[in-house]
Every structure is written in structure tokens, then in C-alpha cells.
Residue frames as qw, qx, qy, qz and C-alpha x, y, z in Angstrom:
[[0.688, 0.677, 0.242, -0.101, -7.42, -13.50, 5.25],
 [0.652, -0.085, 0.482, 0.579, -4.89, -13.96, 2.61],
 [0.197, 0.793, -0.137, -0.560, -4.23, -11.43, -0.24],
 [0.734, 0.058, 0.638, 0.225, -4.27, -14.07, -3.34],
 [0.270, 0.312, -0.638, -0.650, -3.82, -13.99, -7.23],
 [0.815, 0.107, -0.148, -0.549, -6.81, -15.54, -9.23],
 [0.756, 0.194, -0.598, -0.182, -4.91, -18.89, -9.23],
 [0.754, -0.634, -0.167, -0.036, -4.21, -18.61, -5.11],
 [0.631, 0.057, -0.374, 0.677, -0.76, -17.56, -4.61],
 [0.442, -0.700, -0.408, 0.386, 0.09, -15.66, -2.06],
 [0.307, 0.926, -0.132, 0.177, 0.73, -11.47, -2.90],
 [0.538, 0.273, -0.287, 0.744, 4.43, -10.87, -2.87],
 [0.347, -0.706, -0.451, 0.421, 5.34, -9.09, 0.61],
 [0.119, -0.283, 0.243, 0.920, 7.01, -5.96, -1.71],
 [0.438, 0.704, 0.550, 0.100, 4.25, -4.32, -4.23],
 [0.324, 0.118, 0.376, 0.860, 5.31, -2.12, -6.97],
 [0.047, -0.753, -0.455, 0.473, 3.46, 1.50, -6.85],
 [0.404, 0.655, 0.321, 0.552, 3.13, 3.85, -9.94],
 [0.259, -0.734, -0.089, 0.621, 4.87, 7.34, -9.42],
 [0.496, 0.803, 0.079, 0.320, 5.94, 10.00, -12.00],
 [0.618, 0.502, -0.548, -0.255, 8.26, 10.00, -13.27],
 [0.811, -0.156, 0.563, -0.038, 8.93, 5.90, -13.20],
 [0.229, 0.498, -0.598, -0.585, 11.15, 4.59, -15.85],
 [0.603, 0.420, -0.561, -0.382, 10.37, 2.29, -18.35],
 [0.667, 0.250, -0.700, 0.050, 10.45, -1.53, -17.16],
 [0.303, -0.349, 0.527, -0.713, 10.08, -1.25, -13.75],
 [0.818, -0.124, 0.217, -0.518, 7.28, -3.68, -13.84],
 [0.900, 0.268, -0.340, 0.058, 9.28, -6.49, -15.69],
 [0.145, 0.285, -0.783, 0.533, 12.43, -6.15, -12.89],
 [0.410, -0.456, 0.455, -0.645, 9.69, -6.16, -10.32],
 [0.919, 0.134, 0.077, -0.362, 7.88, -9.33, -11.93],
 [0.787, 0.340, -0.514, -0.046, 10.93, -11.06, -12.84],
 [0.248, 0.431, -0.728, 0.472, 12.52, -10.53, -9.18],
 [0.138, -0.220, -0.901, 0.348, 9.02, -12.21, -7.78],
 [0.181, 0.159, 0.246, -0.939, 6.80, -8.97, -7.46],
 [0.024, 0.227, 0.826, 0.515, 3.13, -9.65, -7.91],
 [0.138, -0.707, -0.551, 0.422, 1.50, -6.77, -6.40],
 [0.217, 0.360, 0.240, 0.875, 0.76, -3.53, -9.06],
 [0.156, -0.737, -0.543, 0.372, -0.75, -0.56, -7.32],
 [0.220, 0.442, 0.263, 0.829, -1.67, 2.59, -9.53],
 [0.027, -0.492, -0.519, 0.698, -3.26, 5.59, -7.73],
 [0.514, 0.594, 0.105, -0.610, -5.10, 6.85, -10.90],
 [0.710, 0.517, 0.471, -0.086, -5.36, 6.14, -14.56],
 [0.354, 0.886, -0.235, -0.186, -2.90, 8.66, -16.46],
 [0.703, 0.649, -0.280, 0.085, -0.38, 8.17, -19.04],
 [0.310, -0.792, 0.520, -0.083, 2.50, 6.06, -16.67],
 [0.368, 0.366, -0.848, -0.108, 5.14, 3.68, -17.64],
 [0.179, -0.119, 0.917, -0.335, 3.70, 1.34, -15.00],
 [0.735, 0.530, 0.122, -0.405, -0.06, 1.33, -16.90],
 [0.565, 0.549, -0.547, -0.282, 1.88, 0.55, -20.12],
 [0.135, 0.490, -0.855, 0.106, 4.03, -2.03, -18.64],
 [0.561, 0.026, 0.735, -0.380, 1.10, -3.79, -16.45],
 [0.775, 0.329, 0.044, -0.538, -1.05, -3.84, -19.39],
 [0.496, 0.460, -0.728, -0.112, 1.96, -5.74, -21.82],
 [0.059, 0.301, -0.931, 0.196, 2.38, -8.23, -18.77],
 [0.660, 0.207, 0.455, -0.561, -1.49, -8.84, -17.77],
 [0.733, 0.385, -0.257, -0.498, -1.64, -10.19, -21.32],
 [0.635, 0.188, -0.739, 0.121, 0.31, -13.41, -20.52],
 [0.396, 0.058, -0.767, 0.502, 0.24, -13.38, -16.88],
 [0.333, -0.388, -0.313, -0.801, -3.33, -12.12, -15.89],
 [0.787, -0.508, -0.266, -0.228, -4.24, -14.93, -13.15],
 [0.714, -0.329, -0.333, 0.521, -0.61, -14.67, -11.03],
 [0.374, 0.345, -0.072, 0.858, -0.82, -10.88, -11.00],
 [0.151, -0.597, -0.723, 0.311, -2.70, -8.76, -8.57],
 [0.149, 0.474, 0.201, 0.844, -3.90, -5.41, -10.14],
 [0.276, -0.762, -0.503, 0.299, -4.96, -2.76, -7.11],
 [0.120, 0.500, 0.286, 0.809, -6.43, 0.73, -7.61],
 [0.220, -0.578, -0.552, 0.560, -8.31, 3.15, -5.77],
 [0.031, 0.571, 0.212, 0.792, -10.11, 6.81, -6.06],
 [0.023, -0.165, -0.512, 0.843, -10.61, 9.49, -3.81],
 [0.204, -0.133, -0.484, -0.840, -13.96, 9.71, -5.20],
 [0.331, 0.227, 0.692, -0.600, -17.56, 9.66, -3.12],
 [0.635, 0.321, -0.043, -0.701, -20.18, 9.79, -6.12],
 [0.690, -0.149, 0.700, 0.108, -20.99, 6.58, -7.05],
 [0.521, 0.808, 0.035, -0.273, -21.51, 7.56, -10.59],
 [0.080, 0.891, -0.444, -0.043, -18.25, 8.76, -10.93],
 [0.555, -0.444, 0.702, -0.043, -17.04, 5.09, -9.36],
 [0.781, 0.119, 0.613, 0.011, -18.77, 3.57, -11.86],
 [0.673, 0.739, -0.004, -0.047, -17.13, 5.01, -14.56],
 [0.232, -0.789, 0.569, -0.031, -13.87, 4.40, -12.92],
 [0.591, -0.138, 0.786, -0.119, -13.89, 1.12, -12.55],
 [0.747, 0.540, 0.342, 0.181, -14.88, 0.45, -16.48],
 [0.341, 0.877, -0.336, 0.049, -11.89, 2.83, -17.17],
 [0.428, -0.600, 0.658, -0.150, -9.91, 0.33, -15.53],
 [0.871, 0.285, 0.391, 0.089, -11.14, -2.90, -17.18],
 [0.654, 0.750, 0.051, 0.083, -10.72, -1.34, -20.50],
 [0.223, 0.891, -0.395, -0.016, -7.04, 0.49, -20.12],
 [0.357, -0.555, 0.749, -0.059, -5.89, -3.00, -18.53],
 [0.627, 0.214, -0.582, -0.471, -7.95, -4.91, -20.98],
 [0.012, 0.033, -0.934, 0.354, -8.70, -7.26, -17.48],
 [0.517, -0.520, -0.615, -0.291, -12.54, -8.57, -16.34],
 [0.677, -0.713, -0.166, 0.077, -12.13, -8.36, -12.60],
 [0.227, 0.800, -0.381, 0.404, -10.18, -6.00, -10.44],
 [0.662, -0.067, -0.703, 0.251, -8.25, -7.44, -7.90],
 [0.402, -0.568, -0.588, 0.412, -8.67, -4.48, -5.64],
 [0.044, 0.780, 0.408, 0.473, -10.66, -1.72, -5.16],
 [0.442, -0.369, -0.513, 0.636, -9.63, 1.07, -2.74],
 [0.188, -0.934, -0.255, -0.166, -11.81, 3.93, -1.32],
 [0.596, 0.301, -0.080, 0.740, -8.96, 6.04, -1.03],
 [0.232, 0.242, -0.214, 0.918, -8.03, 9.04, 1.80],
 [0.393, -0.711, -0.532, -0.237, -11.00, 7.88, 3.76],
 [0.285, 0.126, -0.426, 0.850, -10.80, 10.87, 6.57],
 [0.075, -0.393, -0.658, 0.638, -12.71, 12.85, 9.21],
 [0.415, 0.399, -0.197, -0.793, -14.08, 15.44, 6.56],
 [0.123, -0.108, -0.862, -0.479, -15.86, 12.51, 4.99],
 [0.634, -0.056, -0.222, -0.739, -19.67, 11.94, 5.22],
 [0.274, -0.107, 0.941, -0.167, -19.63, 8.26, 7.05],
 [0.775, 0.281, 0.557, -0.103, -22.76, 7.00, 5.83],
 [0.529, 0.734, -0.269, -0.330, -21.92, 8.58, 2.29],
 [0.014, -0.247, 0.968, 0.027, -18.14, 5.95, 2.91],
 [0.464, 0.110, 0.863, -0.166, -20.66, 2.90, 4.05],
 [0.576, 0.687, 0.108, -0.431, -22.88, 3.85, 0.89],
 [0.413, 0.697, -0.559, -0.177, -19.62, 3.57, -1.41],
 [0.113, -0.414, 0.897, -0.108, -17.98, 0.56, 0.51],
 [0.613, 0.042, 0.736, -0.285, -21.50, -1.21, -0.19],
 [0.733, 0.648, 0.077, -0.192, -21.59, -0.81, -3.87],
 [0.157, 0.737, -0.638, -0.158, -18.15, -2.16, -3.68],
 [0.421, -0.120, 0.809, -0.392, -19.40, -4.98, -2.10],
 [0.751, 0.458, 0.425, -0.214, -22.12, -5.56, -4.40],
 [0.576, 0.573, -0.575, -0.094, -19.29, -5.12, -7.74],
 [0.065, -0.404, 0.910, -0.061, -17.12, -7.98, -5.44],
 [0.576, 0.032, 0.787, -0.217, -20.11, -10.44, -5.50],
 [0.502, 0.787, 0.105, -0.344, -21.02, -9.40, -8.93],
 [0.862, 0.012, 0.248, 0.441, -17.16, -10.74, -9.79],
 [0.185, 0.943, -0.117, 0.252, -16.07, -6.91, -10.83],
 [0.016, 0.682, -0.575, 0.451, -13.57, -6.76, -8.04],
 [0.719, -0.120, -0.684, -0.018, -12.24, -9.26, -5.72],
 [0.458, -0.354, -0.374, 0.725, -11.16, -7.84, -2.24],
 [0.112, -0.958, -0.203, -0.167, -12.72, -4.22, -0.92],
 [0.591, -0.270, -0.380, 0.659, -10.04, -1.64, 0.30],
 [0.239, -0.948, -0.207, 0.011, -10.25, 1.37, 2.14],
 [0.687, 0.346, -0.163, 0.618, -7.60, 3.78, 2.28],
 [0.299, -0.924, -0.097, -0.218, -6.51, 6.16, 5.72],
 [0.484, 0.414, -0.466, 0.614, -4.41, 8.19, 7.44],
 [0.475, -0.403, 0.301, -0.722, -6.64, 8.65, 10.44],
 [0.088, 0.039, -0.923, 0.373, -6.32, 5.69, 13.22],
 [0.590, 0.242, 0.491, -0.593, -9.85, 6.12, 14.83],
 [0.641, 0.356, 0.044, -0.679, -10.72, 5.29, 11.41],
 [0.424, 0.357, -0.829, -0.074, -9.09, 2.68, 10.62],
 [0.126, -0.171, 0.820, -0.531, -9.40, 1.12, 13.91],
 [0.615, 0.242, 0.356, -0.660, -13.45, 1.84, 13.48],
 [0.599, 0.380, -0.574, -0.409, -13.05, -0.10, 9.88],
 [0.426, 0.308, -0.850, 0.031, -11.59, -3.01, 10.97],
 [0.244, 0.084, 0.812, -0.523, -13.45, -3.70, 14.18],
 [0.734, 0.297, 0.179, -0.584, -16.92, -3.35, 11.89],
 [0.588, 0.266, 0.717, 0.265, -15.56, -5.84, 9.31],
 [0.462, 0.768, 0.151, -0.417, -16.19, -2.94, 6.75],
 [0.556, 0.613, -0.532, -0.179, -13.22, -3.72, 3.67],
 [0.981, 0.029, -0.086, 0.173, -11.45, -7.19, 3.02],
 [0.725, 0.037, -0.205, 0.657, -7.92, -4.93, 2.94],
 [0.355, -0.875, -0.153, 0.293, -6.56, -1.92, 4.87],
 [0.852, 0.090, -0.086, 0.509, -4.33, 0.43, 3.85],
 [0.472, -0.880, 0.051, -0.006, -2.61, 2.60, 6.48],
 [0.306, 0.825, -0.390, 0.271, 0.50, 4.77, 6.92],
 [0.867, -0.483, 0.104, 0.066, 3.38, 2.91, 8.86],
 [0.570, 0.575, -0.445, 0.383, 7.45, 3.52, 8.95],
 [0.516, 0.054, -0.559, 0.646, 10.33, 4.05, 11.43],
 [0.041, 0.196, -0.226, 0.953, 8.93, 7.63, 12.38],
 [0.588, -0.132, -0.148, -0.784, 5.10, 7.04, 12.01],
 [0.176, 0.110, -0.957, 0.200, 4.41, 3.95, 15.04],
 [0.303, -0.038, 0.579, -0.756, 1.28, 4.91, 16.67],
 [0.754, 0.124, -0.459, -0.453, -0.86, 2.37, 14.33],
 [0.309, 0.192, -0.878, 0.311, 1.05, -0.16, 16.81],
 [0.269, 0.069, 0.572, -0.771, -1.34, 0.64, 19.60],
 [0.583, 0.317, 0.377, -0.646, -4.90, -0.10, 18.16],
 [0.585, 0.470, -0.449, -0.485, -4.69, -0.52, 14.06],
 [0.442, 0.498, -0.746, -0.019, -2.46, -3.15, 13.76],
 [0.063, 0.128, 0.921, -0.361, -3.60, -5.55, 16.57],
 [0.623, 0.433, 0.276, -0.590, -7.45, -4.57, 15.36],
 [0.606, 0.431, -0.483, -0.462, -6.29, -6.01, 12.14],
 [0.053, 0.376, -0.881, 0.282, -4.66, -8.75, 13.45],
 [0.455, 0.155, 0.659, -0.579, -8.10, -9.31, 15.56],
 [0.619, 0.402, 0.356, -0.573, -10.07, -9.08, 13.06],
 [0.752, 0.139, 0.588, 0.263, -8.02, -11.05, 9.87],
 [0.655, 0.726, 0.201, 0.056, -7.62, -8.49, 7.71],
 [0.708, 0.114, 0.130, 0.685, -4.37, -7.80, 5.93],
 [0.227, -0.888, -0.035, 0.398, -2.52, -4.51, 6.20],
 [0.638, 0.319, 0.136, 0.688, -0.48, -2.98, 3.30],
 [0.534, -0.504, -0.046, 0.677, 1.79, -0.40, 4.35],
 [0.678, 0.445, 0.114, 0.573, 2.64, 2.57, 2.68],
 [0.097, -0.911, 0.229, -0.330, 4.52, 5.90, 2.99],
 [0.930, -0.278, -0.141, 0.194, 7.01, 3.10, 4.42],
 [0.704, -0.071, -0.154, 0.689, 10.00, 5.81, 4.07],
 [0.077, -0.768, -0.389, 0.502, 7.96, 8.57, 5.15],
 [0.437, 0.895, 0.091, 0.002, 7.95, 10.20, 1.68],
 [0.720, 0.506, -0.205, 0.428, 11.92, 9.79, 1.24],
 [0.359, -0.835, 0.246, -0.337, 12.44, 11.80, 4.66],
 [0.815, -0.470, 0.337, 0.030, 14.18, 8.69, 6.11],
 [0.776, 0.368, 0.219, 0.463, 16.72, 8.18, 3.69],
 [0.332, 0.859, 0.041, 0.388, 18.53, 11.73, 4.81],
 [0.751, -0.116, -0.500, 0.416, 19.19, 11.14, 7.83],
 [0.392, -0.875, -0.239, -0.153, 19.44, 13.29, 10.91],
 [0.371, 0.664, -0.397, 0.514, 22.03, 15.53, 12.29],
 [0.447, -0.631, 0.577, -0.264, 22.19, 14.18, 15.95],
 [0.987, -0.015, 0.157, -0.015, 21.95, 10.13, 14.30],
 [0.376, -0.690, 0.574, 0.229, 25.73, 9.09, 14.68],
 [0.572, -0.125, 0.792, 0.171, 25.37, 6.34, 12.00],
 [0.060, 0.018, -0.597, -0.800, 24.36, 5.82, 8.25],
 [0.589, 0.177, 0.186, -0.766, 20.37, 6.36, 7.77],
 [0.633, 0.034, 0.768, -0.085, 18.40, 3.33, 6.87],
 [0.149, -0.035, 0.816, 0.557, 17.66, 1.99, 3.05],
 [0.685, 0.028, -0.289, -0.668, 14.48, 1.93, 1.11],
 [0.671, 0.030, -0.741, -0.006, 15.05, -1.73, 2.34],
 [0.135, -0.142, -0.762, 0.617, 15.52, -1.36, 5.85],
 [0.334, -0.045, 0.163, -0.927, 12.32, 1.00, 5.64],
 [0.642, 0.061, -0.566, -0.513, 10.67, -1.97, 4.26],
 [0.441, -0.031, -0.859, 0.256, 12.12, -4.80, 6.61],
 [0.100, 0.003, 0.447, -0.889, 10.39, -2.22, 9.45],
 [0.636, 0.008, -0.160, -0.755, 7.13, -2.06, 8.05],
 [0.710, 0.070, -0.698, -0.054, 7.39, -6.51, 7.51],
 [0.037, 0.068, -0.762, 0.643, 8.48, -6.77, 11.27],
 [0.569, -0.013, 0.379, -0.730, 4.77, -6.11, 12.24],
 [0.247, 0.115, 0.948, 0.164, 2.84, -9.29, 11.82],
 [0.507, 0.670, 0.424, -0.338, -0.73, -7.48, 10.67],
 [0.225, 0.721, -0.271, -0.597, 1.57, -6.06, 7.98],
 [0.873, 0.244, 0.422, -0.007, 1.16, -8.53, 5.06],
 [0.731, 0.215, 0.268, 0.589, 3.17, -5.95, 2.44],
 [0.115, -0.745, -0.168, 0.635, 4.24, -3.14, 2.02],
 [0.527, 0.764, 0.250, 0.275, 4.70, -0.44, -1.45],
 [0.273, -0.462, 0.370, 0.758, 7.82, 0.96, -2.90],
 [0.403, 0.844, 0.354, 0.027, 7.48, 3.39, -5.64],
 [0.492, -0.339, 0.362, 0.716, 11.31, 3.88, -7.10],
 [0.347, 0.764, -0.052, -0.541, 11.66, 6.56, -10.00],
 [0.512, 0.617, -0.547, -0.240, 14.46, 4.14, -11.75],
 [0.895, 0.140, -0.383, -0.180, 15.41, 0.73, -12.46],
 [0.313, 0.347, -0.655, 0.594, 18.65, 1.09, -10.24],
 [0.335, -0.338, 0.182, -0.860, 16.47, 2.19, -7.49],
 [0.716, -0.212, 0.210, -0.630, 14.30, -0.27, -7.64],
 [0.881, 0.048, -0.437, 0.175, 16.90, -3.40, -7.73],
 [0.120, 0.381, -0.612, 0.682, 18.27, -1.84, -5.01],
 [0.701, -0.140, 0.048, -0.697, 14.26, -1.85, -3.31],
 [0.857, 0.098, -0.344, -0.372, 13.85, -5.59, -4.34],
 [0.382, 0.216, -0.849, 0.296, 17.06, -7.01, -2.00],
 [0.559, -0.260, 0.557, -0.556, 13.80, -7.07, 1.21],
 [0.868, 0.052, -0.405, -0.282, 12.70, -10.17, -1.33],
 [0.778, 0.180, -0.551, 0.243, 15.74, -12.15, -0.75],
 [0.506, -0.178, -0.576, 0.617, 16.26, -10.94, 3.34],
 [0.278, -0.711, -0.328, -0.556, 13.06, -9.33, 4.36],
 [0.605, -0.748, -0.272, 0.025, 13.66, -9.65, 8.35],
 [0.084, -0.756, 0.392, -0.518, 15.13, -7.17, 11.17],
 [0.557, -0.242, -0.690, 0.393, 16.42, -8.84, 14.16],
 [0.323, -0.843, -0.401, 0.157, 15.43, -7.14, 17.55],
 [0.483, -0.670, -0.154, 0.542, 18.05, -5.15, 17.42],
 [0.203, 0.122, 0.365, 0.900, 18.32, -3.85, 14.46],
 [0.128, -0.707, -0.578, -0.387, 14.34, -3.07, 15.10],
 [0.282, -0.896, -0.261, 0.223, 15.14, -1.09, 18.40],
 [0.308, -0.120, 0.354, 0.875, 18.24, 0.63, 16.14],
 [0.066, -0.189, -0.340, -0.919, 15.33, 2.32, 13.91],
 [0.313, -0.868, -0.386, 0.011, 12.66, 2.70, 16.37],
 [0.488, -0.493, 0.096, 0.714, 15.76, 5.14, 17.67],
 [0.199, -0.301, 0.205, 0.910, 15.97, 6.95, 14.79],
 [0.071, -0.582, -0.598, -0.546, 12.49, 6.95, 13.67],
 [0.424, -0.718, -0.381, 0.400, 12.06, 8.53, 17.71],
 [0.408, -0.430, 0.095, 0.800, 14.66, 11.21, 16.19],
 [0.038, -0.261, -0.508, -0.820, 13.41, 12.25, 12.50],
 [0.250, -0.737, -0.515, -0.360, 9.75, 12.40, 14.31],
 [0.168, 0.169, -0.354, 0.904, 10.68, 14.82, 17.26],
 [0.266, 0.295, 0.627, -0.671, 7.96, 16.68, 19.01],
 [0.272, 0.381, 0.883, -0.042, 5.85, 15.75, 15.93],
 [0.253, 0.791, 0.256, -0.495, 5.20, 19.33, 14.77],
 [0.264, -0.109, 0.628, 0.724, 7.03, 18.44, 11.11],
 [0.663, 0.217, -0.228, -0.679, 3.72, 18.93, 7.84],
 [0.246, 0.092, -0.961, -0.085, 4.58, 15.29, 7.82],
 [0.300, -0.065, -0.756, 0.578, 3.16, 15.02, 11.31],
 [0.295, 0.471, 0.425, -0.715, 0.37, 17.72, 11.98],
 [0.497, 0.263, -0.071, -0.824, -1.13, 17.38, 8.71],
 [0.840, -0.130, -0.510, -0.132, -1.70, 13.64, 8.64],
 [0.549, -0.469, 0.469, -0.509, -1.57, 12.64, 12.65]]
């Protein structure tokens, strides 16, 4: 399965991710250097809301608007999801994501939520279910049932073990993977006092994530415009050769050590 814009293009393999602070314009570099993937993680007062909304108004069927809540009540969903129309002034989301599905959920309480997403996607509300996790079994269990249309699951230099099951379950089963946490929360970008060389870009962190074939795109979320034309050069020269890939498997092997960082024991 493909990850489309209402008129069928394919999503850009970079998507543009709302953070605070985010300056100003961010969405017009991202959209002018190709980007057509917006991903907000709530609803408050960010330049990237402001900015989507101005561009949705001209450019509504080649954009892809994707959201999510950690929320379980469907109630609650369904007042999300009309706070969304309305602040983007859009009919149909392009994706919906059940956000930080984890082991402390309720499973049937998820399959409950993931079918009244199901019934807004046939219902033309939303176009594509996603699910959001940091927990493999679950993921794994997602994607073998067929339960969302997209995945999205934590993958970088440091964080590989999605390689083993996820990512060849997605693969199996057609559904696209979008990456994030792709520079392990800025950790890779500091480099490491035994790594003899310079630490990889926001770009290389990207090209890494792209290497995998389930991975369809991945999300950068730059505070400033500099930042994020710096972000935007995976457009124009998105691939690793092998050897630059077993160069940062190497030093993602080093920043993750024996694994006992908060990074590490509190998302596994």
C-alpha cells in the first residue's frame, strides 16, 4: 500500500513534524523543497497549524494532513477529530493515528478505537488508519492482524531491533512504515567519545531510516528554517551505500551500549 494525496501522488519520503518552538515558514520551505507530508501531534497554538492551514487553502488535494491522540474514549475522539476539520478548515483527514499504543493499554478497548476509525475511513472522515508504538510485540501483532492501513514505529542508527520482526511484518503484510525518533531525540547528532570521526547529520539519520525498504518515510521536526534546509538535502540524495550503512550501524552499536540509557529502558 501506497501513502497517497487525494489526487494520488505519492507522500514525499521526508514529512515535516510540528515541535515547539518551530519558526515561522517552515511549512512553505518544506512544501516548496517537495515536502507533502504535515504531521501535528496535537492541536495547540503552533506555527506549523498556522502555516498548514494558509497552504491547505490552495493546495488541499496534493497535501497529506496526519494527526493522532493518545486518547482511548471514543467520545473524546470524536471531538478531536471535528477539532481538526474545523482548525484546518479540511473535510477528510488524511490520517488518523491511535497514538503510544503500549502494553498498559486495554487491547480490546485499542480494537474498539481502531474500529470506529475504520468506520470514520469508510464514512470518508479519514483516509488511512494509523496506530502509533514503541513496543515491537505490538507492532509486529498489528501488522500481522491487518489492524491500521499505516504504522508508525521508532527506528534510527541506535534503535535496530524493529529489523528482526516489524519491518519484514510490514513488508509481509503491505503496510507502510513511517519512522520517527529517526535521530534518537537529537542524541545522535553529539556524538560519542570513543567514535573517531564526525557524528552523522539530521540527514544521514534520515538516509538510515530510508535504507530499510518497509520504511516508506520518515519525520524531521527542525526548530528553524536553517535547520530545516539543512534536513531537506535527504530530498535531493536520500541513499546510503553499504558502507556508509555499516559506518552508522557502528556508531549507532556505540551511542546504544549495554542499552541501560532512559532512551533505552524506558521505551525497549
Amino acid at each position: 500500500m501506497q501513502i497517497q494525496t487525494i489526487q494520488g501522488q505519492p507522500a514525499s519520503i521526508l514529512g515535516l513534524a510540528g515541535q515547539e518552538p518551530m519558526e515561522s515558514g517552515c511549512v512553505d520551505l518544506a512544501w516548496q523543497a517537495g515536502v507533502n507530508y504535515f504531521f501535528s501531534y496535537d492541536l495547540g497554538d503552533s506555527p506549523l497549524l498556522r502555516d498548514l492551514h494558509q497552504l491547505l487553502k490552495q493546495h488541499r488535494e496534493q497535501a497529506i494532513v496526519a494527526t493522532g491522540s493518545e486518547r482511548r474514549e471514543l467520545k473524546s475522539w470524536q471531538t478531536y477529530i471535528e477539532q481538526v476539520r474545523q482548525t484546518l478548515a479540511i473535510d477528510t483527514v488524511d490520517i488518523l493515528f491511535a497514538e503510544y499504543v503500549s502494553p498498559a493499554d486495554d487491547w480490546q478497548q485499542v480494537m474498539t478505537l481502531l474500529e470506529q476509525l475504520y468506520e470514520w475511513k469508510a464514512a470518508g472522515l479519514i483516509r488511512y488508519v494509523g496506530v502509533t508504538t514503541h513496543t515491537r510485540a505490538i507492532a509486529q501483532r498489528l501488522l500481522q492482524e491487518s489492524r491500521c492501513d499505516v504504522l508508525m514505529h521508532r527506528y534510527n542508527m541506535a534503535h535496530r531491533k524493529a529489523e528482526a520482526a516489524v519491518l519484514p511484518a510490514a513488508l509481509a503484510a503491505d503496510i507502510p512504515v513511517v519512522a520517527f525518533t529517526s535521530t534518537r531525540w537529537g542524541t545522535l547528532l553529539q556524538g560519542h567519545p570513543a567514535w573517531p570521526t564526525d557524528p552523522p547529520t539530521a540527514a544521514d539519520c534520515y538516509r538510515f531510516g530510508l535504507h530499510q525498504p518497509a520504511i516508506r518515510l520518515v519525520l524531521t521536526a527542525p526548530k528553524t528554517r536553517d535547520d530545516l534546509e539543512a534536513n531537506l538535502a535527504v530530498l535531493e540524495a536520500p541513499s546510503l551505500s553499504a558502507e556508509e550503512v555499516a559506518h552508522w550501524q557502528r556508531y549507532g552499536d556505540l551511542v546504544y551500549g549495554q542499552g541501560q540509557d532512559a532512551f533505552e529502558t524506558n521505551w525497549p
